[in-house]
TORKOL-4160 file (C-alpha; in steps of 0.2 Angstrom, whole numbers, padded with zeros to 4 digits, m for minus):
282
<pt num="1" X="0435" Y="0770" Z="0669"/>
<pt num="2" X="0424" Y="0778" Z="0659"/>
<pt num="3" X="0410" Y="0772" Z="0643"/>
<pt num="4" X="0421" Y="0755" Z="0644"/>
<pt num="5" X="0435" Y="0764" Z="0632"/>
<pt num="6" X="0445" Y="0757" Z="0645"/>
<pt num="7" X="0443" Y="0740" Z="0636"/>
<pt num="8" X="0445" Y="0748" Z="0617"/>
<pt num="9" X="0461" Y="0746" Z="0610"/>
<pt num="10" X="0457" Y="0758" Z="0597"/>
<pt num="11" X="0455" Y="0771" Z="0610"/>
<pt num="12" X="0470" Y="0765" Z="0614"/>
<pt num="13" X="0479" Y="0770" Z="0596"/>
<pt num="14" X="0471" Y="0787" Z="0597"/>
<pt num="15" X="0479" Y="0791" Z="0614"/>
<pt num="16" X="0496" Y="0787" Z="0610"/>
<pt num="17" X="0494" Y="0792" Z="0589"/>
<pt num="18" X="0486" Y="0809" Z="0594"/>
<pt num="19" X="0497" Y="0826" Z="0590"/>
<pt num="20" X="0504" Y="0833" Z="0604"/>
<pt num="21" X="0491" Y="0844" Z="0612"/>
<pt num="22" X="0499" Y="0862" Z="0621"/>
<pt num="23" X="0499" Y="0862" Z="0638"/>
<pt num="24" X="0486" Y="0870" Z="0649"/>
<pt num="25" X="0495" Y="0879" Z="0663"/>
<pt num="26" X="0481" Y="0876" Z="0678"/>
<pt num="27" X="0472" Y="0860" Z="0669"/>
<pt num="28" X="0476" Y="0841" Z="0668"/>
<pt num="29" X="0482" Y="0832" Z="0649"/>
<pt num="30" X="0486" Y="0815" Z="0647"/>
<pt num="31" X="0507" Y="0821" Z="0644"/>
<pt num="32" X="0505" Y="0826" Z="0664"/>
<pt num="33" X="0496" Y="0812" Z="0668"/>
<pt num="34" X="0509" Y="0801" Z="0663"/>
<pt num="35" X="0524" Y="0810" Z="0668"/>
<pt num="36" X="0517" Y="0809" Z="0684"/>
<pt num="37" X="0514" Y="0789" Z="0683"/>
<pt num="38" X="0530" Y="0787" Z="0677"/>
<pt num="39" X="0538" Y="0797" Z="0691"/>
<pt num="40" X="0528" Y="0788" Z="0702"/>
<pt num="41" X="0533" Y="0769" Z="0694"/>
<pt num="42" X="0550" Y="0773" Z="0692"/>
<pt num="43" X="0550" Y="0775" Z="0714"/>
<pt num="44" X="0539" Y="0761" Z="0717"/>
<pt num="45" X="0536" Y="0749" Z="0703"/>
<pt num="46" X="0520" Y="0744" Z="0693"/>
<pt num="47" X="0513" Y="0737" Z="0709"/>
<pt num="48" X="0512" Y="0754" Z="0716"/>
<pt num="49" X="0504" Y="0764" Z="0702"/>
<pt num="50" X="0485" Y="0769" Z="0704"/>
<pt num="51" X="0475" Y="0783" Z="0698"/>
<pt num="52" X="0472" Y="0789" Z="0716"/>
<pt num="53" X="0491" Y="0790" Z="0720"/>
<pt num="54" X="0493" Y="0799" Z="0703"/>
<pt num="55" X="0479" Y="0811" Z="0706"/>
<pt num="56" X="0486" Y="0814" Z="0724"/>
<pt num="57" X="0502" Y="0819" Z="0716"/>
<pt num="58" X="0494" Y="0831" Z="0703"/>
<pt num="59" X="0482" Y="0836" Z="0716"/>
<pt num="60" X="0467" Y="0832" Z="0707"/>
<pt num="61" X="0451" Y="0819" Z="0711"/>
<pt num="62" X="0454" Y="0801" Z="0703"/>
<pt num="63" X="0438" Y="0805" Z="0691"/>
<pt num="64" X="0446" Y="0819" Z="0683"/>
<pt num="65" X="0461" Y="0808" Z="0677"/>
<pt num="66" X="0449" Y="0795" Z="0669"/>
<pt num="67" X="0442" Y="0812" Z="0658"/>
<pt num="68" X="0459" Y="0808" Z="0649"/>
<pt num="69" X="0465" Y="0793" Z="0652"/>
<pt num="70" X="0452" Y="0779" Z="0654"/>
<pt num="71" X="0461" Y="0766" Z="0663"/>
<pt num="72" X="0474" Y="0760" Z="0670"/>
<pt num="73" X="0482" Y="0745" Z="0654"/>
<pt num="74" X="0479" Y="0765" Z="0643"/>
<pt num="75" X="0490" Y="0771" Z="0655"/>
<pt num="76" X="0502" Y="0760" Z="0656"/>
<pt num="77" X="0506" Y="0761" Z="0637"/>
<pt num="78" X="0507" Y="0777" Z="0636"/>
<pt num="79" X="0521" Y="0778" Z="0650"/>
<pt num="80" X="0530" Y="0764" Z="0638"/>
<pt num="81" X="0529" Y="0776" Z="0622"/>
<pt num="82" X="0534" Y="0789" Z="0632"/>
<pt num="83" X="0550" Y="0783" Z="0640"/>
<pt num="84" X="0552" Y="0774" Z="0623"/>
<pt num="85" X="0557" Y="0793" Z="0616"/>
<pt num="86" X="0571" Y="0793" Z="0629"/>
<pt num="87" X="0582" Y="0782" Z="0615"/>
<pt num="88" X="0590" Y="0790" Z="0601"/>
<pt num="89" X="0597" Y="0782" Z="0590"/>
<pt num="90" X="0615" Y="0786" Z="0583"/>
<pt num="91" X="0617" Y="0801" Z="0573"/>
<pt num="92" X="0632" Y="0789" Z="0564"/>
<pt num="93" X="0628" Y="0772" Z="0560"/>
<pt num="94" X="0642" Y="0757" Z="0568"/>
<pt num="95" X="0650" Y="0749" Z="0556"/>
<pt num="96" X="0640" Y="0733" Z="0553"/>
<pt num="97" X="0626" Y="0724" Z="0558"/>
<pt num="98" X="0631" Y="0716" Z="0573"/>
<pt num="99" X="0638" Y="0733" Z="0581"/>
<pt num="100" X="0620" Y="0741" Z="0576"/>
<pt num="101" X="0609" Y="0729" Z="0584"/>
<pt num="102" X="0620" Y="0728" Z="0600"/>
<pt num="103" X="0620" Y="0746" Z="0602"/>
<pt num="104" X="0598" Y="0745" Z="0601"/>
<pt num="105" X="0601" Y="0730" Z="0614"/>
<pt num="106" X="0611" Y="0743" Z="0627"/>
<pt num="107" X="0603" Y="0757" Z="0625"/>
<pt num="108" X="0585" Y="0744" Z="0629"/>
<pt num="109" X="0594" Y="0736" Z="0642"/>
<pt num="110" X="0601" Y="0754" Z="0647"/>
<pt num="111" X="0581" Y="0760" Z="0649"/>
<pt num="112" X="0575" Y="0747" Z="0659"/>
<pt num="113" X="0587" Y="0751" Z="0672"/>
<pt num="114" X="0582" Y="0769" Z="0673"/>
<pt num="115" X="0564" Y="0764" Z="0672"/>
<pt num="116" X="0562" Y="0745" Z="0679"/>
<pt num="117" X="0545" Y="0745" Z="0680"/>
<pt num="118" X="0546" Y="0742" Z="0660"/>
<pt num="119" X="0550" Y="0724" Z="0664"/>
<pt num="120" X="0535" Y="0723" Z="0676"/>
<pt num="121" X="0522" Y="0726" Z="0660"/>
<pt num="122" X="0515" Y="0708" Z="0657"/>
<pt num="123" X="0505" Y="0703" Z="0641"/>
<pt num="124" X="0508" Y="0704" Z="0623"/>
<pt num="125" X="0492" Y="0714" Z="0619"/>
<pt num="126" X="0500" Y="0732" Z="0621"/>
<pt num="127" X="0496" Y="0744" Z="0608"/>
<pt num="128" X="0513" Y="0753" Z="0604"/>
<pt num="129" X="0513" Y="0771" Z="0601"/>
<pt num="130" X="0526" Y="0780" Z="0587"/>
<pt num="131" X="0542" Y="0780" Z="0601"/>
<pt num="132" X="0540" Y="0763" Z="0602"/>
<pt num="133" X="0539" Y="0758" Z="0583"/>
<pt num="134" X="0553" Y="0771" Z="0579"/>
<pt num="135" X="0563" Y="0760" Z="0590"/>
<pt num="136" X="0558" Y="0743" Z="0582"/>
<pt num="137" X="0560" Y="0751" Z="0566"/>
<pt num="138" X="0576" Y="0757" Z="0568"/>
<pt num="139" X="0582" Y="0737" Z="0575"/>
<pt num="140" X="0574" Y="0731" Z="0562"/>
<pt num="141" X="0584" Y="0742" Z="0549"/>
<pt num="142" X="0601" Y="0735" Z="0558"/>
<pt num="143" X="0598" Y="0716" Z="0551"/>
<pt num="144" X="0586" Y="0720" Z="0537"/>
<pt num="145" X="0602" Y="0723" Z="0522"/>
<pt num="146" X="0612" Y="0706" Z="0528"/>
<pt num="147" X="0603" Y="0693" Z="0517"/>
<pt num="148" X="0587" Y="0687" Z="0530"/>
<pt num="149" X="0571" Y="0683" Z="0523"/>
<pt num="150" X="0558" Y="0696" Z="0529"/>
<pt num="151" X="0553" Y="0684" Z="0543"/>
<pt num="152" X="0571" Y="0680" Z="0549"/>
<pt num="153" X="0575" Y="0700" Z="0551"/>
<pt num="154" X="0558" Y="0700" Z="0563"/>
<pt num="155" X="0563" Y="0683" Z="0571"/>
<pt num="156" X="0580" Y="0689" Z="0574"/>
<pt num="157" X="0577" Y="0706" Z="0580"/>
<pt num="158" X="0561" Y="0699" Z="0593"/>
<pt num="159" X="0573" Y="0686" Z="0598"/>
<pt num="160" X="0586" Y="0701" Z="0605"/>
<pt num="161" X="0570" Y="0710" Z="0610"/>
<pt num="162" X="0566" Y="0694" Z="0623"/>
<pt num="163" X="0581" Y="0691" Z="0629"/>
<pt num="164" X="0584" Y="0712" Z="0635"/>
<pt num="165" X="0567" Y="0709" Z="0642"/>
<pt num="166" X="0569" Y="0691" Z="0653"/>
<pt num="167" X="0586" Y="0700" Z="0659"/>
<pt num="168" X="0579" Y="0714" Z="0665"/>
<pt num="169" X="0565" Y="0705" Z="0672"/>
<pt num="170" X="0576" Y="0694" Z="0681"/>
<pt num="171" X="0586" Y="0708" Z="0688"/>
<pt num="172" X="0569" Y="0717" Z="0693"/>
<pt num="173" X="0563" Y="0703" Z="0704"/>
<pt num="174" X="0581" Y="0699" Z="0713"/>
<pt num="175" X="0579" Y="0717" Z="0717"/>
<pt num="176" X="0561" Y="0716" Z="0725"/>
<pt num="177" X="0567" Y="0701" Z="0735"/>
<pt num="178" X="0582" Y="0711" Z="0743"/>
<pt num="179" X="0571" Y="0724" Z="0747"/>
<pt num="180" X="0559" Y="0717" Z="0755"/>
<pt num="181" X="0571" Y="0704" Z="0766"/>
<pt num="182" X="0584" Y="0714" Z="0767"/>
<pt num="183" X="0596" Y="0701" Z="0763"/>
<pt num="184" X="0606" Y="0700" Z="0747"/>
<pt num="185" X="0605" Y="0689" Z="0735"/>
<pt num="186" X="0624" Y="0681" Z="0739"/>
<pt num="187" X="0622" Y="0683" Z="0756"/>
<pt num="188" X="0606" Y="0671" Z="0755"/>
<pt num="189" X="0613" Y="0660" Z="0744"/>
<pt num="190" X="0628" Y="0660" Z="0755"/>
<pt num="191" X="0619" Y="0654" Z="0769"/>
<pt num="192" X="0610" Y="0639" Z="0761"/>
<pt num="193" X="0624" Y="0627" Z="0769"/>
<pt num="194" X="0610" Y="0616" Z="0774"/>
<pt num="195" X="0607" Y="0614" Z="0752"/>
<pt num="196" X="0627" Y="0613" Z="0750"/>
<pt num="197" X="0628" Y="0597" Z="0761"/>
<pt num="198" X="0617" Y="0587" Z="0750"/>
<pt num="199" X="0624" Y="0591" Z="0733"/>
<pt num="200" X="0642" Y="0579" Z="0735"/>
<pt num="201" X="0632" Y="0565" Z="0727"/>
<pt num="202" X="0627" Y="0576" Z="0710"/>
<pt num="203" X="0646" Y="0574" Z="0700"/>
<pt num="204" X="0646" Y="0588" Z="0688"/>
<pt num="205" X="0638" Y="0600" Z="0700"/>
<pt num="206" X="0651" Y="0595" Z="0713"/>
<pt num="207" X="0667" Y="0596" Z="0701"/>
<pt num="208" X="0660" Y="0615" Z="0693"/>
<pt num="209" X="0658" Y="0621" Z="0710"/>
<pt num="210" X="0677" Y="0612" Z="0717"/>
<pt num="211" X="0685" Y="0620" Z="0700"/>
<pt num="212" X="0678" Y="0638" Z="0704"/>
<pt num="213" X="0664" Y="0640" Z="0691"/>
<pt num="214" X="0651" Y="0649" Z="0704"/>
<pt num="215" X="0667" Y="0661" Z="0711"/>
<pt num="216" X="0667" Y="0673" Z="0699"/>
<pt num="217" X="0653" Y="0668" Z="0688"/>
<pt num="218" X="0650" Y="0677" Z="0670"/>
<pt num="219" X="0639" Y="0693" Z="0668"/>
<pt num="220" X="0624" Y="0684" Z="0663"/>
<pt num="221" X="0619" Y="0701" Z="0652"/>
<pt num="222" X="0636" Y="0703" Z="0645"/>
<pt num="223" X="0638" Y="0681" Z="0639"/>
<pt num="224" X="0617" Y="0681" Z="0635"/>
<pt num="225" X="0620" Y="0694" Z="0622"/>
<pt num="226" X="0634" Y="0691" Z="0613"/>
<pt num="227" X="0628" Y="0672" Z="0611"/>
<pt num="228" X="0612" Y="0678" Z="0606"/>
<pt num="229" X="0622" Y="0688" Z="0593"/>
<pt num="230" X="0631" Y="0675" Z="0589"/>
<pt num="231" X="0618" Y="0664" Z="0583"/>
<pt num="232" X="0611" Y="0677" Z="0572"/>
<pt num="233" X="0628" Y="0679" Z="0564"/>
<pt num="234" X="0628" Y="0660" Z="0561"/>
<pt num="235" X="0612" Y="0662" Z="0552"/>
<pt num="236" X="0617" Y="0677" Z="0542"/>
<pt num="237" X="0632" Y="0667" Z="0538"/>
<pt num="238" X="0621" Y="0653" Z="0531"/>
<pt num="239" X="0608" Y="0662" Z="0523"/>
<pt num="240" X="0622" Y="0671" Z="0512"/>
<pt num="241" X="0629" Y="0654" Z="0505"/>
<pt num="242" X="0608" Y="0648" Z="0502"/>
<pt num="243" X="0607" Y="0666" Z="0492"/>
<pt num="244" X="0623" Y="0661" Z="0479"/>
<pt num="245" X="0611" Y="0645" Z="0474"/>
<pt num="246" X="0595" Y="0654" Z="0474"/>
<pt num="247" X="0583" Y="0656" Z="0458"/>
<pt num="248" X="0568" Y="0668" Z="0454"/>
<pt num="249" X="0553" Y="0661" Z="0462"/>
<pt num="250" X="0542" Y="0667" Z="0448"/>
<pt num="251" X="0551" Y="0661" Z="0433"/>
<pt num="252" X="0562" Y="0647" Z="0437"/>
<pt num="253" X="0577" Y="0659" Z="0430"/>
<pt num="254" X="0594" Y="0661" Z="0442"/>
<pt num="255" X="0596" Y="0677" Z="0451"/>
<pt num="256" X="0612" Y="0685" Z="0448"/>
<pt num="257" X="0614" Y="0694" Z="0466"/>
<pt num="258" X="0625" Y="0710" Z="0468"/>
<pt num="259" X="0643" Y="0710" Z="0476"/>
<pt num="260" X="0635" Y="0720" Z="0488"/>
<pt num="261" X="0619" Y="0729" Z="0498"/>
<pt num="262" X="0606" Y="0718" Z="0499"/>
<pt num="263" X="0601" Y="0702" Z="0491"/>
<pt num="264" X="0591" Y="0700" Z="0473"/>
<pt num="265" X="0574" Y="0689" Z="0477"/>
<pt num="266" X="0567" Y="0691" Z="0459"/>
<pt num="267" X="0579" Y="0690" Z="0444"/>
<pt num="268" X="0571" Y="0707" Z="0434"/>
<pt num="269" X="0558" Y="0722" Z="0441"/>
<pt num="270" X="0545" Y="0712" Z="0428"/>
<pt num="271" X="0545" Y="0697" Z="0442"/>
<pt num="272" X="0544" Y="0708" Z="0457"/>
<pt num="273" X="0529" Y="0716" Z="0452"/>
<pt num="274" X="0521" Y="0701" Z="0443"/>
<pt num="275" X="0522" Y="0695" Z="0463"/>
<pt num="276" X="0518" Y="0708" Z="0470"/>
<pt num="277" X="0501" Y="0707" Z="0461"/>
<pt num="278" X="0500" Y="0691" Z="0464"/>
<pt num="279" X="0502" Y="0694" Z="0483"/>
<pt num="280" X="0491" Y="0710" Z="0482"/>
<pt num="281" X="0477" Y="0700" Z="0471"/>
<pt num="282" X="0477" Y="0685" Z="0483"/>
């Protein structure tokens, strides 16, 4: 760690916002340097990523990596960004919404399991490079047309963003416990006879398990997305009849919204910039 930069998140926006700087063919560059940690992650987790295993890979000393990368948090959000650039999105849009914004949560969904060290990253202070906001901004364009205030699109579209996470983090960490007992996770569970003897006196339990609910039980990705979709449709769905009864919040005058695209907030251009300089002037 070098000068403390380690503990500036602006460092940390000129590392992942710089322009790509051409490769030296004998030297280090923060691009190697997190290819390496990447490779490096994607075999052994977050828990197995140092700067001396990376410099042992690239076969330099541990100092020279901090010239360019001052530590390890750095690091780490510049392997995000730069695995981030693996998604593309769709050269022709889905038709609607809902197909849009469940094509962002595979393809996510899709990255983790190529990189699963992604759900390891803990914390909600990482500064997100330009892969990273492309991404977001391109889910946020999927819900940003249907009628949501401002604050629902981002509610809605962090809501999917949670849920892709906490399934992939749960799938990381069943993982980690079959490796490391060798024992997988039905054959445990399959064992707990000991457990199973003492549940006849819980009902509901009892009956769901008689009647074959934990046989073939549903694919918790699969049922958890298409709920959560569900839910946002219900709000679209509601915020559409809201809109029909909605008036110009700067003059009191009804709006009179389009039969299509998106929603009117302000009843004339003469409002929207009257609140925008109120906005703007505080």
């Amino acid at each position: 760690m070098i000068g403390g930069r380690a503990e500036d998140p602006d460092h940390g926006v000129e590392l992942l916002w710089r322009e790509h700087e051409p490769e030296p063919r004998p030297g280090l560059s923060p691009s190697r340097i997190v290819r390496a940690a990447i490779e490096l992650a994607d075999a052994e987790g977050l828990d197995g990523l140092s700067m001396r295993k990376i410099a042992e890979r690239l076969g330099f000393t541990t100092m020279s990596l901090y010239r360019h990368v001052p530590g390890r948090d750095q690091l780490v959000d510049l392997m995000l960004d730069t695995v981030h650039g693996e998604v593309r999105p769709p050269a022709a849009a889905e038709d609607g919404w809902r197909a849009r914004l469940e094509s962002c949560a595979r393809s996510g969904w899709e990255l983790r399991r190529r990189h699963p060290w992604m759900a390891e990253v803990r914390g909600s202070r990482h500064v997100p490079g330009p892969n990273v906001i492309a991404t977001y901004d391109h889910m946020l364009s999927t819900v940003a047309g249907t009628g949501l205030t401002p604050a629902q699109v981002i509610a809605a579209v962090n809501l999917v963003g949670r849920f892709v996470d906490a399934e992939a983090r749960t799938s990381v960490e069943t993982a980690r416990q079959e490796r490391q007992s060798g024992v997988s996770e039905r054959a445990w569970w399959g064992a707990r006879d000991t457990l199973y003897q003492r549940l006849d006196s819980y009902p509901t339990l009892t009956a769901l398990w008689e009647e074959g609910g934990y046989d073939e039980p549903e694919n918790p990705f699969e049922f958890g997305l298409a709920r959560v979709l569900d839910g946002i449709e219900m709000l679209i769905a509601s915020r559409s009849d809201e809109i029909r009864d909605e008036t110009c919040s700067m003059c009191g005058k009804a709006i009179q919204q389009p039969t299509s695209g998106r929603p009117r907030v302000y009843c004339s251009r003469a409002c929207q910039q009257r609140a925008y300089r109120r906005r703007r002037d505080g």
